[in-house]
N, C-alpha and C positions, 0 to 999 in steps of 0.2 A: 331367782330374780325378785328384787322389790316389788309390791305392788305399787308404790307410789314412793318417787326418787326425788329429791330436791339435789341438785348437784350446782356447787360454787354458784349461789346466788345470792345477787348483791339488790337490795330492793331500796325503797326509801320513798320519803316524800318531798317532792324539789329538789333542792342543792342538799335537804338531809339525809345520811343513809344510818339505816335504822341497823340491817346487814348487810352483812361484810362476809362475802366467803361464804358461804353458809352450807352446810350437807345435812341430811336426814334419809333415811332409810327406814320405810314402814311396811311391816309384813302381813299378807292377808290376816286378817279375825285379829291384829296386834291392837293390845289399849294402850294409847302412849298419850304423856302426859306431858306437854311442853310447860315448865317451871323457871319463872326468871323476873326479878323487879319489873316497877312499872316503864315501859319505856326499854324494854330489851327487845320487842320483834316478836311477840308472840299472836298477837293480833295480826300483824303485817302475816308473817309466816302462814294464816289460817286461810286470811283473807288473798294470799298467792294462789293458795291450795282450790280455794273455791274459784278463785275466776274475776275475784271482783276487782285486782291487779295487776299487772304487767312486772317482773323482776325486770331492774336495768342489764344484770346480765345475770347468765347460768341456765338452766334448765328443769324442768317439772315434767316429771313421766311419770306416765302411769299404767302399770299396766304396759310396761314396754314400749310406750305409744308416749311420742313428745305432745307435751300437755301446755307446752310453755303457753301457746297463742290461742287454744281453744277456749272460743267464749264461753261468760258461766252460764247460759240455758243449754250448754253443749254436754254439761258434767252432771253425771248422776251422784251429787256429791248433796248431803243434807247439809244445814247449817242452822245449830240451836247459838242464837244473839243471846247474850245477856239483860236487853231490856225488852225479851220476850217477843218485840216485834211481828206479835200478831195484826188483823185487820182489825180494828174496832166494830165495822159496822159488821161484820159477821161473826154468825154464832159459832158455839163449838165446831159443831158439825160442818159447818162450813169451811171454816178455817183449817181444818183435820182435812177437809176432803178438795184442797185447791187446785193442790198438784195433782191428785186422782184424777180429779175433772178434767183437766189438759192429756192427761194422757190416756185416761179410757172414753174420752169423745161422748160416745152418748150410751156408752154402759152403765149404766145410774146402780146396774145391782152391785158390777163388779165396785163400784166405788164408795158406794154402802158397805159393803164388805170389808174395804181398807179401812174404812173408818171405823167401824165394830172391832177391828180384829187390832188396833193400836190405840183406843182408846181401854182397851181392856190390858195391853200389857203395857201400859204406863200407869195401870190404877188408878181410870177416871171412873165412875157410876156416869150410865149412861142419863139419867135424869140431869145432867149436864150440859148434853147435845146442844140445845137450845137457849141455853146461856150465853151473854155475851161475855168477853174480857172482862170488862167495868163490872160483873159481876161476881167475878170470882178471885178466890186467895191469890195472893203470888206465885204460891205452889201450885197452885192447878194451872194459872198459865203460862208456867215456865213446862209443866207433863203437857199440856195441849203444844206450846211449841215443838216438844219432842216429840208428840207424837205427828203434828206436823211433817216434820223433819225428814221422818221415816217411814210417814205412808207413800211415800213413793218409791220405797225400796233402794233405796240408794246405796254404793259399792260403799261410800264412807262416810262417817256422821262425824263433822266438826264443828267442837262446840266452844264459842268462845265466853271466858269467863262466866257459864249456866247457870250457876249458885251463887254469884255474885248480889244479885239483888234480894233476895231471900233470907229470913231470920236463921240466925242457927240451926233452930230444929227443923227446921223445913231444908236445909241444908242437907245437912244429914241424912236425910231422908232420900231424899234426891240421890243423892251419891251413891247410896246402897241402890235405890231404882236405876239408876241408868247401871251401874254393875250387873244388876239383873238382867234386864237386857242385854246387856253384850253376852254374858250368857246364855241365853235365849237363844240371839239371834245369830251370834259371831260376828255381826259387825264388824269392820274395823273402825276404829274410835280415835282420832286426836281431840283431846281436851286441854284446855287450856287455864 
């Protein structure tokens, strides 16, 4: 069984439907790559996955469990934006440790822990911590979004167009880093 099913799903915005029919099939620890001009459903398709949309018709399972209607704070699902959509007014360390906060309550160690332990496998130096956004390259905070993303452990990490804003070589870079990590971690991964 899939770990996460999209079956004959048709989504859209208003009277537009972006898909039509649509199926996918993703298998635990799979890196899969959705590829398709601008304006094919690759952002819809993420944006189903995470929660942040309703398909008008079809189904989302996960994990054998209808996913269609469960809200997004319901899904242990990451999500790395393309324009980084971190908090401004918070630091590294802050922004790394948000989701930690909400779920280990008032464990301050276990949540320092998350944050050490994914700011190091995105290859940030911790003399960063304390840094805001407005502070740092594009590449550091598109790796702080990802590490974001992922300090809260999540079953899948969807990333829509991550490299999009970033120079070629920081590009690059990136690509091979998040490789590394699915490596790592096994993750499963749709990128977009």
């Amino acid at each position: 069984m899939a770990l996460l099913e999209l079956k004959g799903i048709t989504a859209g915005y208003g009277q537009n439907v972006i898909l039509r029919d649509f199926n996918l099939n993703v298998e635990r620890g799979e890196f899969v790559s959705l590829l398709g001009s601008s304006g094919c459903g690759k952002t819809t398709t993420l944006r189903l996955i995470a929660g942040f949309s309703e398909p008008m018709q079809g189904t989302i399972s996960f994990d054998g469990r209808d996913y269609t209607h469960v809200p997004l704070h319901k899904r242990n699902f990451g999500f790395v934006f393309q324009s980084y959509a971190l908090f401004p007014h918070m630091t590294v360390a802050e922004n790394i440790a948000y989701v930690p906060n909400l779920l280990n309550k008032k464990d301050k160690a276990r949540t320092k822990a998350a944050v050490a332990k994914w700011l190091a496998i995105v290859g940030l130096d911790e003399e960063l911590l304390q840094r805001y956004p407005a502070e740092l390259s594009g590449g550091q905070q598109q790796r702080v979004g990802i590490a974001r993303a992922l300090a809260a452990s999540p079953e899948i990490l969807l990333m829509d167009e991550p490299f999009g804003a970033v120079d070629e070589i920081t590009r690059a870079s990136l690509q091979q880093e998040i490789t590394r990590i699915h490596c790592e971690t096994g993750i499963t991964v749709l990128l977009s």
